[in-house]
The first five atom37 places (N, CA, C, CB, O) and aatype in JSON, in Angstrom:
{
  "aatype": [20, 20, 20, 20, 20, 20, 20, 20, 20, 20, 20, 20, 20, 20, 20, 20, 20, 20, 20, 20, 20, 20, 20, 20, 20, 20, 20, 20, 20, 20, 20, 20, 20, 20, 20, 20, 20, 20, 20, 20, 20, 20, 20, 20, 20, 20, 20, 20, 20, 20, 20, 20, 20, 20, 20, 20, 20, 20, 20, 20, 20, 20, 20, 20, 20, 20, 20, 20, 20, 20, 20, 20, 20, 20, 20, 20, 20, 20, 20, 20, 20, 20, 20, 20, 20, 20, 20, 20, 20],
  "atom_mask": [
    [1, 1, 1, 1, 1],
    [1, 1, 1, 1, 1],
    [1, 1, 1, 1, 1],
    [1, 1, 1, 1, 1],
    [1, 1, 1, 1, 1],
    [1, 1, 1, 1, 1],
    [1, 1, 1, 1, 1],
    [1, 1, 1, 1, 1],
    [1, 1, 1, 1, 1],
    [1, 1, 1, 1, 1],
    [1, 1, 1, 1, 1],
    [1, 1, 1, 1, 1],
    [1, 1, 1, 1, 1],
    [1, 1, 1, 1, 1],
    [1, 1, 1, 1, 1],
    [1, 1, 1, 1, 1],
    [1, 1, 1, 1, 1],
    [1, 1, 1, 1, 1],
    [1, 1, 1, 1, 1],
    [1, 1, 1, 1, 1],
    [1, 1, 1, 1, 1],
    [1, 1, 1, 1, 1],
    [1, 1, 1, 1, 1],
    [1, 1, 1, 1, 1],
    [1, 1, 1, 1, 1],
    [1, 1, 1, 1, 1],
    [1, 1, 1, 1, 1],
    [1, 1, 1, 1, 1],
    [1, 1, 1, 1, 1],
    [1, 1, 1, 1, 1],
    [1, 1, 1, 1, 1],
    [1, 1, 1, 1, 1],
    [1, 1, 1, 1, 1],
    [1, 1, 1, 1, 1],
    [1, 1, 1, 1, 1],
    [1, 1, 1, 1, 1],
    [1, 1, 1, 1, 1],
    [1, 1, 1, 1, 1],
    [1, 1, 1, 1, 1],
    [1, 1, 1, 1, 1],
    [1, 1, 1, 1, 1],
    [1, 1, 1, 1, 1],
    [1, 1, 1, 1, 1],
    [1, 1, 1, 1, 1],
    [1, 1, 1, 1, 1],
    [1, 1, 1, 1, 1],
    [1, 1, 1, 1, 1],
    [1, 1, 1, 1, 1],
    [1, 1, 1, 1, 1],
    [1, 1, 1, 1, 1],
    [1, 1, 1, 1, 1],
    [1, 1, 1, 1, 1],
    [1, 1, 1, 1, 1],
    [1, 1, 1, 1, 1],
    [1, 1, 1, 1, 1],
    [1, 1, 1, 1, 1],
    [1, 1, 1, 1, 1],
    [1, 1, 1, 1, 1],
    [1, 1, 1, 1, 1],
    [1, 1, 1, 1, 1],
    [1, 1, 1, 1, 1],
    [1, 1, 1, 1, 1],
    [1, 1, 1, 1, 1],
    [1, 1, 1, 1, 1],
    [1, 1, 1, 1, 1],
    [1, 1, 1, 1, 1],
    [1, 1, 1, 1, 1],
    [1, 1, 1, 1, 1],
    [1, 1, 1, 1, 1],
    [1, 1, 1, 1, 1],
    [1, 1, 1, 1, 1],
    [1, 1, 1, 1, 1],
    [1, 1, 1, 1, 1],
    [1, 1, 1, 1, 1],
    [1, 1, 1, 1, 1],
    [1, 1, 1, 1, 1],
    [1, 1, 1, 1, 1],
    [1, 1, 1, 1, 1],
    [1, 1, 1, 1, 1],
    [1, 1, 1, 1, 1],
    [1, 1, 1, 1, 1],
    [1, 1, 1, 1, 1],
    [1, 1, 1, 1, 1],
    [1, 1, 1, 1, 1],
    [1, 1, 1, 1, 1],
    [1, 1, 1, 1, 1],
    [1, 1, 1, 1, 1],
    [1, 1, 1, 1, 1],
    [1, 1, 1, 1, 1]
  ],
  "atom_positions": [
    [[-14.86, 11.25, -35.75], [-13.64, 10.96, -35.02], [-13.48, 11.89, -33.81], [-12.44, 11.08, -35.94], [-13.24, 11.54, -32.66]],
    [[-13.68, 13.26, -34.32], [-13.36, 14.21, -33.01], [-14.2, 13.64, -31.6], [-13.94, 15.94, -33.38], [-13.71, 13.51, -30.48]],
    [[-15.72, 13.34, -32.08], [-16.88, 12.58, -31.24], [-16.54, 11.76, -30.21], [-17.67, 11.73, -32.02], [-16.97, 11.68, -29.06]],
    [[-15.58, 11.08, -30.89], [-15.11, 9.72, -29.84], [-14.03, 10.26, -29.27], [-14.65, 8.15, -30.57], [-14.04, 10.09, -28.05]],
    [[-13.24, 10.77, -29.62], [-12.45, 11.91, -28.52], [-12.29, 12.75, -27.64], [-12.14, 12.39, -28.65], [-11.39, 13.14, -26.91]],
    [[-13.44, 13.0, -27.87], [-14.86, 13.76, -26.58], [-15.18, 12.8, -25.98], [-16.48, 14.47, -27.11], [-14.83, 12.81, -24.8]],
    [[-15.7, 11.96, -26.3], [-16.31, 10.63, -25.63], [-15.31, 10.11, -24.86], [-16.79, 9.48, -26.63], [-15.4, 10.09, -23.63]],
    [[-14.14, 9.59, -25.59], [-13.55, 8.68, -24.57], [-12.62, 9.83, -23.32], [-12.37, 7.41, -25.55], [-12.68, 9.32, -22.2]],
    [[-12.05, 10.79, -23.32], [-11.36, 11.72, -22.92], [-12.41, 12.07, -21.68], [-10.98, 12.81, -24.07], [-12.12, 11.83, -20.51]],
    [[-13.52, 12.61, -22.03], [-14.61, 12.54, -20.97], [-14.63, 11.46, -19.87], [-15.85, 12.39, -21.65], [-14.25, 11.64, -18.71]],
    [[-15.07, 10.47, -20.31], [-14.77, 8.69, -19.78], [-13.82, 8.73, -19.02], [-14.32, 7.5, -20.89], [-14.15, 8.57, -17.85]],
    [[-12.31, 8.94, -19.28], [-10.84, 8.76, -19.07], [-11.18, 9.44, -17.7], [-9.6, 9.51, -20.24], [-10.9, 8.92, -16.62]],
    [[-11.94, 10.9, -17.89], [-11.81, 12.05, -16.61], [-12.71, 11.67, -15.61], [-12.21, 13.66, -17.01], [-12.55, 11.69, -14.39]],
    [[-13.8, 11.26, -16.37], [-14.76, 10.51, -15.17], [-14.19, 9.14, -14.18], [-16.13, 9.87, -16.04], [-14.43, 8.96, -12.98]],
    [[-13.71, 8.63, -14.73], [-13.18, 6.9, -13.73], [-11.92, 7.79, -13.15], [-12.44, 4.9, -15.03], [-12.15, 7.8, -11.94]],
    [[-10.98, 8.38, -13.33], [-10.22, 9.12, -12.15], [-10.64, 10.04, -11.52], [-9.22, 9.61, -12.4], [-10.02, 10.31, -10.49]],
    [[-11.6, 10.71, -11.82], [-13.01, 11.55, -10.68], [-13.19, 10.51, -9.88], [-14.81, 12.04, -11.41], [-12.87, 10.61, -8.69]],
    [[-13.69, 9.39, -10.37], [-14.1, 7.9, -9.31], [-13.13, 7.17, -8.48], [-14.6, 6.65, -10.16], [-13.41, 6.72, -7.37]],
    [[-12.07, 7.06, -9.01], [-10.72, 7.2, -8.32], [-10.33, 8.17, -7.13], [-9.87, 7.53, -9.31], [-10.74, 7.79, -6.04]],
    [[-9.75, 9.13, -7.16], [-10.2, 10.31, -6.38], [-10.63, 10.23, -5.72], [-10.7, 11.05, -6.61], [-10.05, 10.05, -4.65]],
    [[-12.27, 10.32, -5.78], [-13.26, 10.57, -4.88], [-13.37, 8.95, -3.48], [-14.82, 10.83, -6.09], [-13.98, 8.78, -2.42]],
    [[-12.73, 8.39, -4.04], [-13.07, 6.64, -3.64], [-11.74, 6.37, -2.77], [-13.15, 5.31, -5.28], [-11.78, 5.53, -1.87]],
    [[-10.67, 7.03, -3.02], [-9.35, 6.78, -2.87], [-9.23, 7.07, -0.76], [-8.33, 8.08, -4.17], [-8.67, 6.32, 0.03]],
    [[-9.87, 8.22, -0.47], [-10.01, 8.26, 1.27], [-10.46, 7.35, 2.04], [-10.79, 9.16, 1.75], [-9.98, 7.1, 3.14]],
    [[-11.59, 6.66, 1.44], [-12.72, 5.56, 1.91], [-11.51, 4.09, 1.69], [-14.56, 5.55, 0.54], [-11.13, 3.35, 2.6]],
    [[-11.28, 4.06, 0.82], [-10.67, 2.68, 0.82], [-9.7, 2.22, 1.43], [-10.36, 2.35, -0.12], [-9.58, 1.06, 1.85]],
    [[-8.63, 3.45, 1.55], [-7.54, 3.62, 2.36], [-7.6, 3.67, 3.8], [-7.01, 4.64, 2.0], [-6.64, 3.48, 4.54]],
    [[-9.19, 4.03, 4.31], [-9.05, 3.65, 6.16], [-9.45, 2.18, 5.82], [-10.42, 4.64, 7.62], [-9.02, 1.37, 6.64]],
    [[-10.24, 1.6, 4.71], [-10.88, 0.7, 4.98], [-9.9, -0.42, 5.17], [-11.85, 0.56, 4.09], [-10.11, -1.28, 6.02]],
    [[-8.44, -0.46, 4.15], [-7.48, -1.33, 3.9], [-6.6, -0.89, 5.64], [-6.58, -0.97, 2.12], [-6.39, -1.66, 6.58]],
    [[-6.35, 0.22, 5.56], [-5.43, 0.25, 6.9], [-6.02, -0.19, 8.1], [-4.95, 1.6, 7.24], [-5.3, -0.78, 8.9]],
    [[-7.3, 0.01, 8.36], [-8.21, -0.28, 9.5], [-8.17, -2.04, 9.39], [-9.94, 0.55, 9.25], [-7.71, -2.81, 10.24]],
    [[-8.74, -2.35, 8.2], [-8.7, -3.89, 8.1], [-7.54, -4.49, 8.07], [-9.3, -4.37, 7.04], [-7.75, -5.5, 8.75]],
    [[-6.2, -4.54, 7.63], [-4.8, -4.88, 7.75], [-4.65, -4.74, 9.61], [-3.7, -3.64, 6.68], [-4.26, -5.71, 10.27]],
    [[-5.12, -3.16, 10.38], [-4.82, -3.32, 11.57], [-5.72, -4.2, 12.45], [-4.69, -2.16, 12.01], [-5.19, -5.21, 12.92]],
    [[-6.56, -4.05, 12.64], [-7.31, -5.57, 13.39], [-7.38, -6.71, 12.52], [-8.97, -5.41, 13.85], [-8.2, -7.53, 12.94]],
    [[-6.63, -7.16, 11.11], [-6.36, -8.54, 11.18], [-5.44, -8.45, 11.99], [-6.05, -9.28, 10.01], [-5.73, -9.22, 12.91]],
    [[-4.19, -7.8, 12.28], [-2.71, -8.12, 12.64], [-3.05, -8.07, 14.28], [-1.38, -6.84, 11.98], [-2.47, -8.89, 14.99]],
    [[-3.86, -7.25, 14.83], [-4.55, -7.6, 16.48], [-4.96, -8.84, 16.15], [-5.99, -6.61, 17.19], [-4.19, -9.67, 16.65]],
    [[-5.84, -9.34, 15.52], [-6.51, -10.35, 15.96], [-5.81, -11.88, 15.66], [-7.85, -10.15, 15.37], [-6.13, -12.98, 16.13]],
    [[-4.74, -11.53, 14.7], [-3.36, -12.59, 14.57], [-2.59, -12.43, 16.16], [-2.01, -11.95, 13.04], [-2.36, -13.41, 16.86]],
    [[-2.35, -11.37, 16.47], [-1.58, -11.48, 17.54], [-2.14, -12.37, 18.64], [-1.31, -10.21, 17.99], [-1.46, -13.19, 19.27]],
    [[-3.58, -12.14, 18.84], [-4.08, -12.1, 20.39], [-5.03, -13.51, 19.97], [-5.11, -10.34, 21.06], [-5.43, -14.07, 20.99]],
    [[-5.52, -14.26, 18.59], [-6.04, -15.42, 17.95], [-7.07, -14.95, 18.6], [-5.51, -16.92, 18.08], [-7.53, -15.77, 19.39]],
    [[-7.68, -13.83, 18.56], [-9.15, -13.82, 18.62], [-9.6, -14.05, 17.13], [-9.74, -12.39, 19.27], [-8.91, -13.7, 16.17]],
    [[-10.52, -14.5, 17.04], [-11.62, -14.62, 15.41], [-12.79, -14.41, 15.32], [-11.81, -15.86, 14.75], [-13.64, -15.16, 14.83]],
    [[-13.0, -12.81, 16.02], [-14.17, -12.95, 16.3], [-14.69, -11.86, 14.57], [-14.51, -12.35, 18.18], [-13.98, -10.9, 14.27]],
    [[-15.82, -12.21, 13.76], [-16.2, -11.64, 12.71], [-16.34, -10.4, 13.19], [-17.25, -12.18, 12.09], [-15.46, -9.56, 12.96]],
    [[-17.37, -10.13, 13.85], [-17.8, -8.24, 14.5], [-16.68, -7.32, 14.71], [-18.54, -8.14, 16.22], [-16.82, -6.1, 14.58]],
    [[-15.56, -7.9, 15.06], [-14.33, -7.19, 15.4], [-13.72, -6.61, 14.36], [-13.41, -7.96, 15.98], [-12.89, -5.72, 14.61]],
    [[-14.03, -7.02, 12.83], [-13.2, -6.8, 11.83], [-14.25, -5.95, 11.29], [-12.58, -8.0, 11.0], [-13.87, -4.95, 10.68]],
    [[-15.94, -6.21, 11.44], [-16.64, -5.18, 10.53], [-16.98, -3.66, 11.37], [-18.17, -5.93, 9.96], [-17.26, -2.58, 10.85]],
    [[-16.87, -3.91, 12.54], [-17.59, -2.57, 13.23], [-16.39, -1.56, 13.0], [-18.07, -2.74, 15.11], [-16.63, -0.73, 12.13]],
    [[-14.92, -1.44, 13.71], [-14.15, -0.92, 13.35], [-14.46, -0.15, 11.53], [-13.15, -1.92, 13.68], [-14.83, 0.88, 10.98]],
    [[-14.06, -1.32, 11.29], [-13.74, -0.8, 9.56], [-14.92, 0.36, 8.97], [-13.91, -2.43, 8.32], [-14.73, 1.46, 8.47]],
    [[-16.2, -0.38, 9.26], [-17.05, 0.38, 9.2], [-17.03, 2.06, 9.79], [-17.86, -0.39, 9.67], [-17.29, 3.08, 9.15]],
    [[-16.6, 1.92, 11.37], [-16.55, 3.17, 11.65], [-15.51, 4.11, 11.47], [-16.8, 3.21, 12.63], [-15.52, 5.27, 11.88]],
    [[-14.7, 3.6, 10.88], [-13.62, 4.41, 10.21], [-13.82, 4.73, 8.56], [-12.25, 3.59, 10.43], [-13.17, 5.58, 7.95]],
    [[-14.84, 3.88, 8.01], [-15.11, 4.35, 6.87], [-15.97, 5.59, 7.21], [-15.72, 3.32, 6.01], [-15.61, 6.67, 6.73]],
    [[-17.15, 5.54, 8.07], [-18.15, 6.5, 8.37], [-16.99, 8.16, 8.88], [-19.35, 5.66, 9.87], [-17.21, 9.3, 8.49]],
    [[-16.15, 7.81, 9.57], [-15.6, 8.69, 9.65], [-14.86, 9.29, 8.9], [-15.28, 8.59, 10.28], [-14.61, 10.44, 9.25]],
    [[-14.36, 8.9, 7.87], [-13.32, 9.18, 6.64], [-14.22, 9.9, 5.78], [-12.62, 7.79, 5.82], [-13.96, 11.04, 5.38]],
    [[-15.44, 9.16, 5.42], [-16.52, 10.37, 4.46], [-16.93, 11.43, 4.9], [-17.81, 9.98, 4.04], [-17.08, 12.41, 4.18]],
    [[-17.28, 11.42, 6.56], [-17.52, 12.57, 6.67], [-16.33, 13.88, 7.08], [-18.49, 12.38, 7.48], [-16.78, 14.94, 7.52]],
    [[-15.26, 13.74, 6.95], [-14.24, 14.17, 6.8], [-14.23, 14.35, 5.47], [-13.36, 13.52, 7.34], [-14.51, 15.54, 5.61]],
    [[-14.18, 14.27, 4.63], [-13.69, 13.93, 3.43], [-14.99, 14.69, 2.24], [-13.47, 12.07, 3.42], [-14.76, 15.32, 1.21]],
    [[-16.25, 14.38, 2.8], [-17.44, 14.88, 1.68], [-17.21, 15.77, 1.31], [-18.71, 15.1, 1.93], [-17.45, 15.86, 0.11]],
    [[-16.68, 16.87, 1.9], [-16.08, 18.27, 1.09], [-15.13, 18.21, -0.01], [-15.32, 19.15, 2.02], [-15.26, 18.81, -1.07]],
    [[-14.38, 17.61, 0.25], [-13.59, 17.0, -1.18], [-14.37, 16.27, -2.49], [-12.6, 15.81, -0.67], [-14.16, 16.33, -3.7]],
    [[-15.21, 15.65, -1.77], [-15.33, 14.65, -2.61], [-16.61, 15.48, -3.24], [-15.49, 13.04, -1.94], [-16.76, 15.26, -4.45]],
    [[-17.57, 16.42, -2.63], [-18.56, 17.3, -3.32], [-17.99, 18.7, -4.11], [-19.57, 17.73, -2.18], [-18.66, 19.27, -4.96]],
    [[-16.64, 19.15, -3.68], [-16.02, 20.43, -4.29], [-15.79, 19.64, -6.13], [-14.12, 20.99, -3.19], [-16.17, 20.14, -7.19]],
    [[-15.02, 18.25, -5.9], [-14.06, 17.3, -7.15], [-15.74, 17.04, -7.9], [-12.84, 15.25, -6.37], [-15.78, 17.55, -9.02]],
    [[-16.77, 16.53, -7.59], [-17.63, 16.03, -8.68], [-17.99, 17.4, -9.31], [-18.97, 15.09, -8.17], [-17.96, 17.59, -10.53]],
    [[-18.37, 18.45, -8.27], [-19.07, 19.45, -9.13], [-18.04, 20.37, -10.1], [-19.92, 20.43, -8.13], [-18.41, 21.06, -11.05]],
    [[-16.64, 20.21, -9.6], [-15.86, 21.13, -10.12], [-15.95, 20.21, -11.79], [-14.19, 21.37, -9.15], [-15.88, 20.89, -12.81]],
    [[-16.11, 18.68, -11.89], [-15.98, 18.13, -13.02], [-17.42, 18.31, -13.69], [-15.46, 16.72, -12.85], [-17.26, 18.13, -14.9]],
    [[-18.5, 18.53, -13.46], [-19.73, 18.66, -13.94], [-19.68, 19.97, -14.44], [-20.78, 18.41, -12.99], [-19.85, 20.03, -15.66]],
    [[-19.49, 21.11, -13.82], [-19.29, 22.43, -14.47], [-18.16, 22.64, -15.39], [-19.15, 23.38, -13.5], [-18.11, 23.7, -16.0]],
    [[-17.26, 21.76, -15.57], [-16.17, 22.2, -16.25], [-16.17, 21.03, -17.52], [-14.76, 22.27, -15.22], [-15.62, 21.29, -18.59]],
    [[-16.51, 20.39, -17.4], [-16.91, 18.89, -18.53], [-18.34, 18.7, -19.11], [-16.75, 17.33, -17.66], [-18.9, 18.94, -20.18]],
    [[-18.65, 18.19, -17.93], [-20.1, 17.45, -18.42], [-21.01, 18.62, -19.12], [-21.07, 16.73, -16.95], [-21.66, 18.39, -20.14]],
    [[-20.97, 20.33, -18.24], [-22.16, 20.98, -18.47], [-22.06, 21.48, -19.86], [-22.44, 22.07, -17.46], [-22.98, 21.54, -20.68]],
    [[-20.15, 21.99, -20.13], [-20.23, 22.56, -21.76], [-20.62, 21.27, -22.52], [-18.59, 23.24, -22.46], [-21.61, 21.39, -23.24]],
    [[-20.06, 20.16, -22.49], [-20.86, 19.13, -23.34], [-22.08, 18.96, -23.72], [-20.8, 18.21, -22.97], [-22.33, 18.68, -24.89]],
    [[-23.15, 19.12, -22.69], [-24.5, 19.66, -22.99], [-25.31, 20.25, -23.61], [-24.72, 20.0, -22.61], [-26.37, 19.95, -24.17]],
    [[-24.41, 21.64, -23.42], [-24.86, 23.06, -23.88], [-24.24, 23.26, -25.46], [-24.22, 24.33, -22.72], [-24.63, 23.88, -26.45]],
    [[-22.94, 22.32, -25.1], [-22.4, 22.81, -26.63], [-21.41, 23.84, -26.92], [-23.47, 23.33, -27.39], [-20.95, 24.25, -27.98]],
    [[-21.17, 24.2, -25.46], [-19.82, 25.1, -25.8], [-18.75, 24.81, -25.21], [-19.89, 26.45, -25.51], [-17.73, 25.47, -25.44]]
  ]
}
């Protein structure tokens, strides 16, 4: 019983690590994409490229802003979770 309490509690910490870590990226991706649909409603352009290059380069820019966070949060959970699980202490 304790096993699976380890197990799932682990689990629980890992998918909001993934959360977290995912949460910068998605948020330019939704605001960036919400803002050139609402340009391209205004002005009835439809052009496809208009909606991926943007988004894209605001995702590229958000990670690299952001990788420090997102490399401090995995390792701080690997040394503090995953590694005593391992080792056993």
């Amino acid at each position: 019983m304790a096993d699976e309490i380890i197990f799932f509690d682990t689990l629980r910490h890992g998918l909001w690590i993934a959360v977290l870590i995912s949460l910068p990226i998605l948020t330019a991706a939704l605001i960036t994409g919400v803002s050139i649909g609402l340009v391209q409603a205004l002005t009835s352009i439809q052009e496809m490229t208009l909606t991926f290059v943007p988004k894209l380069a605001a995702i590229i820019i958000v990670f690299w802003l952001s990788m420090g966070f997102m490399t401090q949060t995995l390792v701080s959970f690997f040394k503090d979770m995953i590694v005593p699980l391992i080792t056993g202490g």
